[in-house]
N, C-alpha and C positions, 0 to 999 in steps of 0.2 A: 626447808630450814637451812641455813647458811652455818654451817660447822665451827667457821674463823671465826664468827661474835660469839659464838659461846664460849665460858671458862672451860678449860679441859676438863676439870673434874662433873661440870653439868654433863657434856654432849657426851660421853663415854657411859654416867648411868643412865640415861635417856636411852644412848643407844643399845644396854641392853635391859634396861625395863621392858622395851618394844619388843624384844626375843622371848623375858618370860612369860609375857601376856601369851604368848602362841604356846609355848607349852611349858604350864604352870607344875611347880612341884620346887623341891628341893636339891635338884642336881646342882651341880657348878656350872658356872657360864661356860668356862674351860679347864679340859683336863690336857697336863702336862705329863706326855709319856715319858719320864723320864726324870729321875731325881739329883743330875748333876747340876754344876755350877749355871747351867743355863737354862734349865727345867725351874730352877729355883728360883733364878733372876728375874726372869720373866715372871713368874706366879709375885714374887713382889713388888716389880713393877704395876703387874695389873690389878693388882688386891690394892695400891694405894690409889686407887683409880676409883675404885669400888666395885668392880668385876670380883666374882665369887671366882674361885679357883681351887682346882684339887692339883696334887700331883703324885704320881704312884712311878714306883723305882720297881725293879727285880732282887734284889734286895734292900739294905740298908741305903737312909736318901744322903746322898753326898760322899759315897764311900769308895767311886771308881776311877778315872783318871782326873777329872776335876781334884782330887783330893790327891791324886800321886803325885803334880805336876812342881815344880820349881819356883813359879809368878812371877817369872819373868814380864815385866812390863816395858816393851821400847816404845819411844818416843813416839808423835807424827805434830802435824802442823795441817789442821784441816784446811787453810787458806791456800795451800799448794799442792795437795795432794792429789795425786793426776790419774792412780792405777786405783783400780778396786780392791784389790789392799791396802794401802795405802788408808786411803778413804776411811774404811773403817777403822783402822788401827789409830787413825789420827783423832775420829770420834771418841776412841774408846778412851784413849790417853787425855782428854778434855774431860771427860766423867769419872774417872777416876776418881782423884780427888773430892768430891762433892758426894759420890756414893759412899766414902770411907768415911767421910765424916757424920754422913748420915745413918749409916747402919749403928757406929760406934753411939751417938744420941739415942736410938731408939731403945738397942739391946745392951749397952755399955761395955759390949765386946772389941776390942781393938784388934780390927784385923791385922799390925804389921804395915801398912803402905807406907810408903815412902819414898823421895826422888835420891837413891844412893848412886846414881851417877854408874856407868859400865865403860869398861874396855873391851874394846875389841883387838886382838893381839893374834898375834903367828908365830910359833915355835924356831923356823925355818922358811926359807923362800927371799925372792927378790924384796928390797926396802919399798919397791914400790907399788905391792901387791894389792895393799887393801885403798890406792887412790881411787879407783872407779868407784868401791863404797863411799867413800867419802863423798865424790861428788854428786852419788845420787841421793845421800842425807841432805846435803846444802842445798840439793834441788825442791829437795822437798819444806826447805824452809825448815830443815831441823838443824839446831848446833851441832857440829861434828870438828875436832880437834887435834889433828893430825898431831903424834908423839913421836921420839925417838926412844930408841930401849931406854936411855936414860933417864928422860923424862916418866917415861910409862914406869920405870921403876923406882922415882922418887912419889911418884903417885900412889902405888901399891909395893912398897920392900919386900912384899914375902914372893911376891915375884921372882921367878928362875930370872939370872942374869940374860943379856946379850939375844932380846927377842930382837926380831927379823924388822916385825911392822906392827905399830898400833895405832888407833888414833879411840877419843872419848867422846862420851855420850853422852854431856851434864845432865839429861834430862831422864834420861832411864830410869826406872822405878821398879819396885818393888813389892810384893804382897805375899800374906805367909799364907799358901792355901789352908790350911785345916780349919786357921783360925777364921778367915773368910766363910766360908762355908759353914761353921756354928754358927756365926754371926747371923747369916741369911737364913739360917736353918730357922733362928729365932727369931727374926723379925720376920720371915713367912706367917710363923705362927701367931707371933702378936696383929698381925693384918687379918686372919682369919682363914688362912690358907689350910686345907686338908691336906695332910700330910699323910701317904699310902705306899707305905714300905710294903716288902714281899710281895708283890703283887707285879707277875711277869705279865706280859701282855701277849699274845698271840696272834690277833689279827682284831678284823672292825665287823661290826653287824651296819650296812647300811642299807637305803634305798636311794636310788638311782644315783646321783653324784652326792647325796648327802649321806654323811657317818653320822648314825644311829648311838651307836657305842661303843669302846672299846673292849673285844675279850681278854679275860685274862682268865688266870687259875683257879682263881677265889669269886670270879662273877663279873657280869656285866657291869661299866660304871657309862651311864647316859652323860651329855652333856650338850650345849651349845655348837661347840668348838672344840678339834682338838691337836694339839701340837706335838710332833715327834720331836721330842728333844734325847733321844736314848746314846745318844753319842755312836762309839764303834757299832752297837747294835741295830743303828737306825735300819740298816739296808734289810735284813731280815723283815722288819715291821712292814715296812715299806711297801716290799713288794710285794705282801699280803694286800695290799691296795692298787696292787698292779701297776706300783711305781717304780722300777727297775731304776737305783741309782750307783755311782760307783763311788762305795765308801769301803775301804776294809780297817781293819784294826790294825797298827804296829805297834809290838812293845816296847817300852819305855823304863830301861832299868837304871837307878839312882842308888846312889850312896851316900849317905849323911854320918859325917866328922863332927868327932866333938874337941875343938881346941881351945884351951884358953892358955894366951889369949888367943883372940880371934886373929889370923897371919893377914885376913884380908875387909877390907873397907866396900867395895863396890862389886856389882857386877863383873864378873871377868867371861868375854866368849872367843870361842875358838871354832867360828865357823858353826854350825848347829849344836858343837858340847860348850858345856859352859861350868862354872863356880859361882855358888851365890850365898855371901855370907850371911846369914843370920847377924840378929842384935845382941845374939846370947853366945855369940862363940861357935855355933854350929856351922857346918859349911857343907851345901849339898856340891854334890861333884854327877853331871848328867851328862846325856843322857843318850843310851842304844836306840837304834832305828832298826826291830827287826820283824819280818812277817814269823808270827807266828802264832799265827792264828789269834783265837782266844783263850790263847797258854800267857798267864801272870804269874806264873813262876821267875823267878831270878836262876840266874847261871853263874855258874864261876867263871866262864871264859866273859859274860858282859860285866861282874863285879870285879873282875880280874881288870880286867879292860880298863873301866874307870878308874880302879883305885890308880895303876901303871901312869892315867893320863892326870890325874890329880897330883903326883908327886912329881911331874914333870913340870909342870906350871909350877907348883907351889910346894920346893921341897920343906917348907915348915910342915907340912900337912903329915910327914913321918911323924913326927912325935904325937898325934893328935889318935885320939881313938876311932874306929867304926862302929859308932853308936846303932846303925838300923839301914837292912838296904829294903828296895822294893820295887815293883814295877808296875806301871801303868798301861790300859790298852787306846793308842788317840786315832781317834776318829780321821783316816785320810782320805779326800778326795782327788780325782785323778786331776786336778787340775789348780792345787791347794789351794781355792778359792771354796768356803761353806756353803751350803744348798741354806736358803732364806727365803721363805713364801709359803704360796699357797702351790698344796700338791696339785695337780695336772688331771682333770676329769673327775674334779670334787670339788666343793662349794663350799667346804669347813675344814677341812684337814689340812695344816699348814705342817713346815718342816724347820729346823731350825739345829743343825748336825753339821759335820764332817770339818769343823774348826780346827784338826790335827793337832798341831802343838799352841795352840792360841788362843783354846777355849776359854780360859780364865783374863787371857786377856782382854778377847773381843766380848766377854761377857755382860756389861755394862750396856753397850753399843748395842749389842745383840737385843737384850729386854727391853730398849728404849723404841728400835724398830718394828720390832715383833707386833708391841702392845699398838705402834699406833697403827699399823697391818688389822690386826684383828678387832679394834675398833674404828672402824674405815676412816682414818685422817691420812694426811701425806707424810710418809715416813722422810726422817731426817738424812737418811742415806737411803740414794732409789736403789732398788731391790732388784732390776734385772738384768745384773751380772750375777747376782747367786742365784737366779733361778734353776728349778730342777730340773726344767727341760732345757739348761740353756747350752746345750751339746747335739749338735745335727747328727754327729755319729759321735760313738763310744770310742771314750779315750783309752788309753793305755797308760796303768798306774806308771809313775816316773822308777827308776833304781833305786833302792835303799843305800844311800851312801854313808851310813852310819850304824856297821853292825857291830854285834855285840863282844866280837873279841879286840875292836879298834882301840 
């Protein structure tokens, strides 16, 4: 059978018609361990496909860093994009657009997206500090627009006077997690997606390189296929299948302002923290980098932190309230680049984890890949730079340069 003359939507049920013939029953083609932004994406990428899909969370689905994160979306330009970063971020930033409008069609939820344009600014330092940025956006075929404080603060006025270096980023974008997240929550389910809250997973029942099922608390769930999407917890799951990878958790603590009006218009980053206004006046102020385990607690030294680094950029943000703080735990690989494929000494278990701070961005990219992975076509971005074995020896996670009392 020659795959390229078929319509997609044929050779994907063909190809697993031919899976339930072997073993008939009513499982799902694939189960998504994991109920974040990229457990969900993928289940509705492959449910519009016609793949039956489940997906089960350890608790509530959509409710862990997917849902804590800021949606940040920066720019890329697939036509130049040279790094495998890059690559995907530039894919992702093409999809965008076309998933917002189609989820908001389906479920008539509006996720929030939008290209609100960002700054990239310095408190302090040499004028010519962020030129090497600059250069490797233009490299990359993305607009980038070198400012002087002057200009950077006729662009944003609620800007501290007399910054160092900026330049913009017309094409950055925007997305309001929670709202995203109902969004796909609900068009999973209008695709026919099972949806399997509470239900921790523990390890696999297989035979020889093939997964049988996956365990969990509540009982075996059989399937086709199945994908580790569990984010910071992947590596626990994981090496229940004897795949030792290096992901750990760092948290991620936020603060959300309520001002009206709103002091700020676009994006604003300071190096990994950043400000990102809302359309309603709210302004998150993010975000700590700190090992601590699978502790989601908030601190007063990280919300200290933040509020200190939010009234510094933008003293309008005094008069503004602190509506709600919180934190997230993001999946980091030693090498921040995501694990994407198939696990290593199995013949159905794929991975799809350690996106650290860029899950919701590379999200899109991620489900479009994935889907056409586990129904054998050639994925749109090759996949072996995120391979899980793609480390001869084990790295050593980088410095957290972003802790919680900064």
């Amino acid at each position: 059978m020659d795959w390229q003359r078929l319509p997609k939507q044929n050779f994907v049920g063909q190809f697993f018609r031919r899976i339930r013939e072997v073993r008939p029953g009513s499982m799902p083609d694939v189960v998504m361990i994991g109920g974040g932004v990229i457990g969900l994406s993928l289940a509705y990428e492959l449910a519009g496909q016609g793949v039956q899909c489940a997906v089960l969370d350890q608790s509530a689905i959509g409710q862990e860093s997917s849902w804590a994160g800021a949606g940040i979306l920066p720019p890329g330009d697939s036509a130049h994009a040279a790094t495998p970063e890059a690559r995907l971020r530039a894919a992702s930033h093409s999809l965008w657009p076309q998933w917002s409008e189609r989820l908001l069609s389906e479920t008539g939820i509006d996720n929030g997206y939008r290209r609100c344009g960002g700054l990239e600014v310095r408190l302090q330092g040499p004028p010519d500090e962020l030129d090497a940025e600059i250069a490797r956006w233009r490299d990359e075929g993305v607009e980038a627009v070198p400012l002087s404080w002057r200009e950077a603060w006729f662009c944003e006025p609620g800007l501290a006077p007399g910054l160092t270096a900026a330049y913009r980023l017309p094409q950055m974008g925007q997305v309001r997690n929670p709202r995203h997240l109902k969004a796909l929550i609900a068009a999973c389910t209008q695709r026919g997606v099972t949806l399997l809250p509470g239900n921790p997973a523990w390890g696999f029942e297989r035979s020889g390189e093939r997964i049988l099922a996956v365990q969990t608390t509540t009982g075996k769930i059989a399937a086709g296929q199945f994908v580790v999407t569990s984010g910071a917890w992947s590596g626990r799951l994981l090496a229940q299948a004897g795949c030792p990878v290096a992901i750990r958790p760092l948290r991620g603590q936020i603060v959300l302002f309520a001002a009206e009006p709103c002091p700020l218009k676009q994006v604003i980053n300071v190096g990994p923290r950043y400000l990102v206004p809302r359309g309603d006046g709210r302004v998150l102020v993010g975000a700590t980098e700190e090992d601590a385990g699978f502790d989601k607690r908030t601190t007063a030294g990280g919300i200290g932190g933040l509020i200190a680094f939010g009234l510094e950029l933008c003293p309008a943000l005094a008069a503004a309230t602190v509506e709600r703080t919180w934190a997230g735990l993001r999946p980091q690989s030693a090498d921040g680049l995501p694990y994407l494929g198939l696990v290593p000494q199995t013949e159905n278990l794929f991975v799809a984890t350690g996106h650290f701070r860029a899950g919701l961005q590379l999200s899109p990219i991620t489900a479009v890949t994935l889907a056409q992975r586990l129904t054998g076509r050639p994925t749109t971005v090759p996949l072996e730079p995120y391979a899980v074995d793609r480390h001869p020896q084990p790295l050593e996670f980088p410095e957290i340069t972003i802790q919680g009392s900064n």
